[in-house]
NUMIKE-717606 format. One record per residue (C-alpha): residue number from 1; residue in three letters; x, y, z. Coordinates in pm, 1 decimal, decimal comma. Each point is the difference from the previous one (the first is absolute). Example, Ala and Ser with C-alpha at 12.3 -4.5 7.8 and 13.67 -1.06 7.14 Angstrom:
SITE	1	ALA	1230,0	-450,0	780,0 $
SITE	2	SER	137,0	344,0	-66,0 $
//
This chain:
SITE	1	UNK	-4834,4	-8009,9	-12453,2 $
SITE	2	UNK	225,5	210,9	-171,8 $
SITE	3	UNK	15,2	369,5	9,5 $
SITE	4	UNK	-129,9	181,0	-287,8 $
SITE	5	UNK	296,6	292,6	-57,7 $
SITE	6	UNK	-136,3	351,8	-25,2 $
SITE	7	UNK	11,8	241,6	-323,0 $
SITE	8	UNK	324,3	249,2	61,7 $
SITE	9	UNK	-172,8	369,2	43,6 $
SITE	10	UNK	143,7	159,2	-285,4 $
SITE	11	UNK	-213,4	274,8	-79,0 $
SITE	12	UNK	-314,7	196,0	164,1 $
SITE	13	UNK	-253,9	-78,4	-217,0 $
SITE	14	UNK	63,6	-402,1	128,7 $
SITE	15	UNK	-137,5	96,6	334,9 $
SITE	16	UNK	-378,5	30,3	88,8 $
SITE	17	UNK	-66,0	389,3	63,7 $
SITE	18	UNK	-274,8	-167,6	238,8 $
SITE	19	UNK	235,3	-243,4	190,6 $
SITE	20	UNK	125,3	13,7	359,7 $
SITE	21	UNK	384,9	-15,4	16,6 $
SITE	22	UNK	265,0	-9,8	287,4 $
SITE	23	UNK	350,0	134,6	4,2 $
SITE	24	UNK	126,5	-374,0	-36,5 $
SITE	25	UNK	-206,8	35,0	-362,0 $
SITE	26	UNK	175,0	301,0	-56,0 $
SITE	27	UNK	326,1	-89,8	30,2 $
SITE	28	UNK	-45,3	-273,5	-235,2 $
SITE	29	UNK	-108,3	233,1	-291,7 $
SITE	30	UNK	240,3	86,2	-256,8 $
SITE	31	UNK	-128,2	308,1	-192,7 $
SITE	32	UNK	188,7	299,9	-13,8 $
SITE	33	UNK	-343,1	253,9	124,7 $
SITE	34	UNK	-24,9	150,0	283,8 $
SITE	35	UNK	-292,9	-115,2	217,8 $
SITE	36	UNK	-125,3	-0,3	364,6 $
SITE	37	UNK	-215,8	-235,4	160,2 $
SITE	38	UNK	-212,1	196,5	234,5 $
SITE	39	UNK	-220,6	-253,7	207,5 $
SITE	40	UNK	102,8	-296,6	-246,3 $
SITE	41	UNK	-148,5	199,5	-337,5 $
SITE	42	UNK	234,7	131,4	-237,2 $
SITE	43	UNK	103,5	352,0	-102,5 $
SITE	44	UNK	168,8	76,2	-286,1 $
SITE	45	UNK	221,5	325,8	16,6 $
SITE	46	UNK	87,6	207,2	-250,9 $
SITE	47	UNK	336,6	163,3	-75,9 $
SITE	48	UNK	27,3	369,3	234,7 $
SITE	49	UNK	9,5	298,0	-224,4 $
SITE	50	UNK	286,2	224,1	-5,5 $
SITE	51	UNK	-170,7	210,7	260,9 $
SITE	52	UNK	-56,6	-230,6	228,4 $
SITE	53	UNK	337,7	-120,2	-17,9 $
SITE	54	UNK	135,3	329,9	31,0 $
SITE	55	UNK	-195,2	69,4	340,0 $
SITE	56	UNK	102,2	-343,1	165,0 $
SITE	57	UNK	406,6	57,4	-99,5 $
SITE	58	UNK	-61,8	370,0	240,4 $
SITE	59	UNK	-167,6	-212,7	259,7 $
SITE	60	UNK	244,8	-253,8	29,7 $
SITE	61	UNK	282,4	263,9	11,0 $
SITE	62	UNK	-125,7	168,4	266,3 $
SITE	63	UNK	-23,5	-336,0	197,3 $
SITE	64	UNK	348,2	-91,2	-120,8 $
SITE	65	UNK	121,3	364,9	165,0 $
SITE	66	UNK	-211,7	-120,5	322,3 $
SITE	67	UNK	17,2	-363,7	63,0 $
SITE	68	UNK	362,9	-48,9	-67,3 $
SITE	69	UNK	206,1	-80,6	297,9 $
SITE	70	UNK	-332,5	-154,6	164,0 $
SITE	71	UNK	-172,7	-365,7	-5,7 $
SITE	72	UNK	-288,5	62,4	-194,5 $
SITE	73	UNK	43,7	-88,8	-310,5 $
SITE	74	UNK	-244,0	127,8	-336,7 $
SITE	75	UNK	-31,7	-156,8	-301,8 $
SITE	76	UNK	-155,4	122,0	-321,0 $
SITE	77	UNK	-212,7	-193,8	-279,9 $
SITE	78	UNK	62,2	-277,7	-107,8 $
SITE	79	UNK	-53,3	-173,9	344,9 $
SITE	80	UNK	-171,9	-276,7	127,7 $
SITE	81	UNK	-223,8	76,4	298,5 $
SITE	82	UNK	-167,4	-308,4	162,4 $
SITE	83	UNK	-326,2	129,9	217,8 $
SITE	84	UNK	-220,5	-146,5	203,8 $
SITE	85	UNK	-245,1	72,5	272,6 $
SITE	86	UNK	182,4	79,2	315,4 $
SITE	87	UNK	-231,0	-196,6	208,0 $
SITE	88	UNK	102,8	-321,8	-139,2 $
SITE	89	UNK	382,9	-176,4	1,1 $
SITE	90	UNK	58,5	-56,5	-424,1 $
SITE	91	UNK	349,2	-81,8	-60,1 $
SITE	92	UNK	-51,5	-285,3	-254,1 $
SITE	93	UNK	-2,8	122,5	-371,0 $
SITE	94	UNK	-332,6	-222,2	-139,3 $
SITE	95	UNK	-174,3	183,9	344,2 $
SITE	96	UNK	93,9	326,5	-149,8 $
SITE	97	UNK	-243,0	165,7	-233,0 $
SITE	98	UNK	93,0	350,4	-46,8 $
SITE	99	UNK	330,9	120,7	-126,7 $
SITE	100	UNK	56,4	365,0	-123,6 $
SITE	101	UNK	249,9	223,1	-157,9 $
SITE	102	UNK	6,7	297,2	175,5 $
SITE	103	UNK	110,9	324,1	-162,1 $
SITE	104	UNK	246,4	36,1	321,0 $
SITE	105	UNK	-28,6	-166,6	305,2 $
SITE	106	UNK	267,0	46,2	355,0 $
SITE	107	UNK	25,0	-302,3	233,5 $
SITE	108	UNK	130,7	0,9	349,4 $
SITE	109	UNK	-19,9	-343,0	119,7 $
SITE	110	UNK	309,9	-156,3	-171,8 $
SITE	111	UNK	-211,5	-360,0	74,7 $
SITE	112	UNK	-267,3	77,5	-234,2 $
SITE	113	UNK	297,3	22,7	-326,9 $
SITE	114	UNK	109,0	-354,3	-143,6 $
SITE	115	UNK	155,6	-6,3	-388,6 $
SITE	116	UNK	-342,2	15,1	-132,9 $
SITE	117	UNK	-97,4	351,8	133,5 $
SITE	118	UNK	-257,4	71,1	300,3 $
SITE	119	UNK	-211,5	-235,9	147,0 $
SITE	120	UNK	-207,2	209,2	263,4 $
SITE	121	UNK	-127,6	361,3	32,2 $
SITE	122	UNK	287,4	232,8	-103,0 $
SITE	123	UNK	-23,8	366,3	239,9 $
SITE	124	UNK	-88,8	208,0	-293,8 $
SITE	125	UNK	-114,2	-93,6	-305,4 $
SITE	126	UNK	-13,4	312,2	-275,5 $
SITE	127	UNK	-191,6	-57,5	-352,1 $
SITE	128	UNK	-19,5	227,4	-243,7 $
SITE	129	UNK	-278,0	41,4	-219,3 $
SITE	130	UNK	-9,8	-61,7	-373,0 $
SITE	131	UNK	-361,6	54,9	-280,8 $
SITE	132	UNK	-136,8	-350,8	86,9 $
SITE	133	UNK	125,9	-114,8	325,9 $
SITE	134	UNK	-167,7	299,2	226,1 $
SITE	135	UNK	-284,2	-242,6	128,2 $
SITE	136	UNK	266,7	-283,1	101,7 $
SITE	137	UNK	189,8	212,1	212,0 $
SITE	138	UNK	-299,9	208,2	153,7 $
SITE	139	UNK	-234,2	-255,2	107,7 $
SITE	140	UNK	139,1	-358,1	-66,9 $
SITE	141	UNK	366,1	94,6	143,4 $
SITE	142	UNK	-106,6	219,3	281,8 $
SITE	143	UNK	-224,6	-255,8	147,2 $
SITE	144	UNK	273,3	-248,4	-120,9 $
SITE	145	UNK	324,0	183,6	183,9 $
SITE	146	UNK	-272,5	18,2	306,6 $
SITE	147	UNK	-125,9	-356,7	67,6 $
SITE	148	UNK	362,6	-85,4	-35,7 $
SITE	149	UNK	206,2	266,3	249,0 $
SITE	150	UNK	157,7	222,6	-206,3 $
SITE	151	UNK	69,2	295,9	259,1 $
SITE	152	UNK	-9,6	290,8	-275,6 $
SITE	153	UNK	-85,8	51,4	-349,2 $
SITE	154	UNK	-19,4	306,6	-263,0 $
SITE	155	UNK	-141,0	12,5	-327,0 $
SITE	156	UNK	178,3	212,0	-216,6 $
SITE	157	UNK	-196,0	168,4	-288,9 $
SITE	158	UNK	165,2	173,7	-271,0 $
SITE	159	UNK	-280,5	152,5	-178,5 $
SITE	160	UNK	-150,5	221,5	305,9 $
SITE	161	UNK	390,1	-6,5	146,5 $
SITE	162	UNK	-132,3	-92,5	345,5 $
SITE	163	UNK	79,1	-270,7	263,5 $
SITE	164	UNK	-267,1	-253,3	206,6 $
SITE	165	UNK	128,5	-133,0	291,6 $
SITE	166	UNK	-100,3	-262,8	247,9 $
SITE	167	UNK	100,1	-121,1	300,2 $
SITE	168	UNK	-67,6	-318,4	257,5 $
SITE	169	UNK	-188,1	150,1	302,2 $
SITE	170	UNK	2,5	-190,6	290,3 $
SITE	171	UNK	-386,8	-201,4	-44,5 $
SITE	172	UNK	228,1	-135,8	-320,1 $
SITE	173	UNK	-190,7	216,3	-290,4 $
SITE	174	UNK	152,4	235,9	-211,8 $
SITE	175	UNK	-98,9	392,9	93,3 $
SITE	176	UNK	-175,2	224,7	-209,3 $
SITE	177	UNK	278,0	88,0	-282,0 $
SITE	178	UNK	158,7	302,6	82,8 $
SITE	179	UNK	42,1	174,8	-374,2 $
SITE	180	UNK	312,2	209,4	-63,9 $
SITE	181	UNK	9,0	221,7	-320,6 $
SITE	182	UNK	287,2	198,3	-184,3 $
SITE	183	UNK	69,8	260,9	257,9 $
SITE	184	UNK	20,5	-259,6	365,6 $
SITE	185	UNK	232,0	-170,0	117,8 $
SITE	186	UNK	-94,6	-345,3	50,1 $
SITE	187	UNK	148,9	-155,6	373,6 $
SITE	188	UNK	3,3	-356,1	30,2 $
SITE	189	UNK	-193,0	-191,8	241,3 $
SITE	190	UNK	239,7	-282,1	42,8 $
SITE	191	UNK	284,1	177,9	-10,4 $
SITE	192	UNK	-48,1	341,3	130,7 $
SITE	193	UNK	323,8	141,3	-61,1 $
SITE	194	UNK	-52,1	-36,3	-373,7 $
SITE	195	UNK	-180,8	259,2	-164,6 $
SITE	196	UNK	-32,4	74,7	-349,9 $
SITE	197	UNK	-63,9	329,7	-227,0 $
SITE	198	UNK	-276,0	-126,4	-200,6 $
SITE	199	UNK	144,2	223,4	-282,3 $
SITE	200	UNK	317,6	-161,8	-48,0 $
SITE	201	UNK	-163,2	-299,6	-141,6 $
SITE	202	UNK	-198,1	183,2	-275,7 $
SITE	203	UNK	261,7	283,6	-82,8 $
SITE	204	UNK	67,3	-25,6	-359,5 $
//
């Protein structure tokens, strides 16, 4: 029987807001919007604000300053990060069902990079929150970053200027989030060393 060729995924809207995809779905799309697939539905993302964008460039410069020299490596947005549960062995793209676009993300394990991005739990994962996506990254991503081994993870929000962060605990949950504001300094749990003046990120 012949095979019946698929449409070419040229836009969004040609993709059922309802369906199930996999990252080998993904990769076959050919739309210029952003989206993640978190557990095989799709996200849209919108364009980061000026803000945001401002708060993520102070971030990454202060990793630059501290991971350079070292083999950890961080990467910001746009980036493809391929999760799955840790519990299970995923390494073929139609098994994988969630990939996301971290706001910045620092992996350790050079094995989990390939030319596509990440595939496994980077060791901290930072999003930053924008009106609209405060939701996804406090409930869906948290539990997310959790199931799937991500050993720390902050939540950065500009309006109150504070900082969530979570880390792995030994029984494999996250802890309680530790929350930072505009006077702390914020010390990392997967890097102890590091430590960051939550101010220098908002400063105007």
């Amino acid at each position: 029987m012949e095979k019946i060729a698929q449409p070419v995924i040229m836009q969004l809207d040609q993709l059922d807001p309802n369906g199930i995809y996999s990252y080998a779905d993904y990769l076959t799309w050919k739309f210029e919007q952003t989206v993640e697939l978190i557990r095989g539905r799709i996200f849209p993302m919108a364009g980061p604000a000026r803000l945001h964008q401002k708060i993520s460039r102070e971030i990454c410069h202060l990793f630059y300053l501290y991971f350079k020299g070292k083999t950890c490596e961080f990467y910001n947005a746009p980036f493809d990060v391929r999760l799955y549960n840790r519990n299970k062995s995923v390494k073929r793209n139609k098994d994988v069902y969630t990939v996301v676009q971290p706001d910045i993300c620092i992996i350790c394990d050079q094995n989990k990079l390939d030319a596509k991005g990440c595939l496994g739990a980077p060791d901290l994962m930072v999003e930053i929150l924008s009106p609209g996506n405060s939701t996804r990254e406090m409930r869906i991503k948290k539990n997310l970053y959790e199931e799937s081994g991500v050993r720390e993870y902050w939540i950065v929000d500009p309006e109150h200027e504070t900082i969530f962060q979570f880390h792995l605990m030994d029984n494999g949950v996250f802890s309680p989030a530790t929350i930072y504001t505009n006077d702390e300094t914020l010390t990392s749990a997967a890097f102890p060393d590091f430590k960051l003046e939550i101010k220098e990120i908002f400063k105007d």
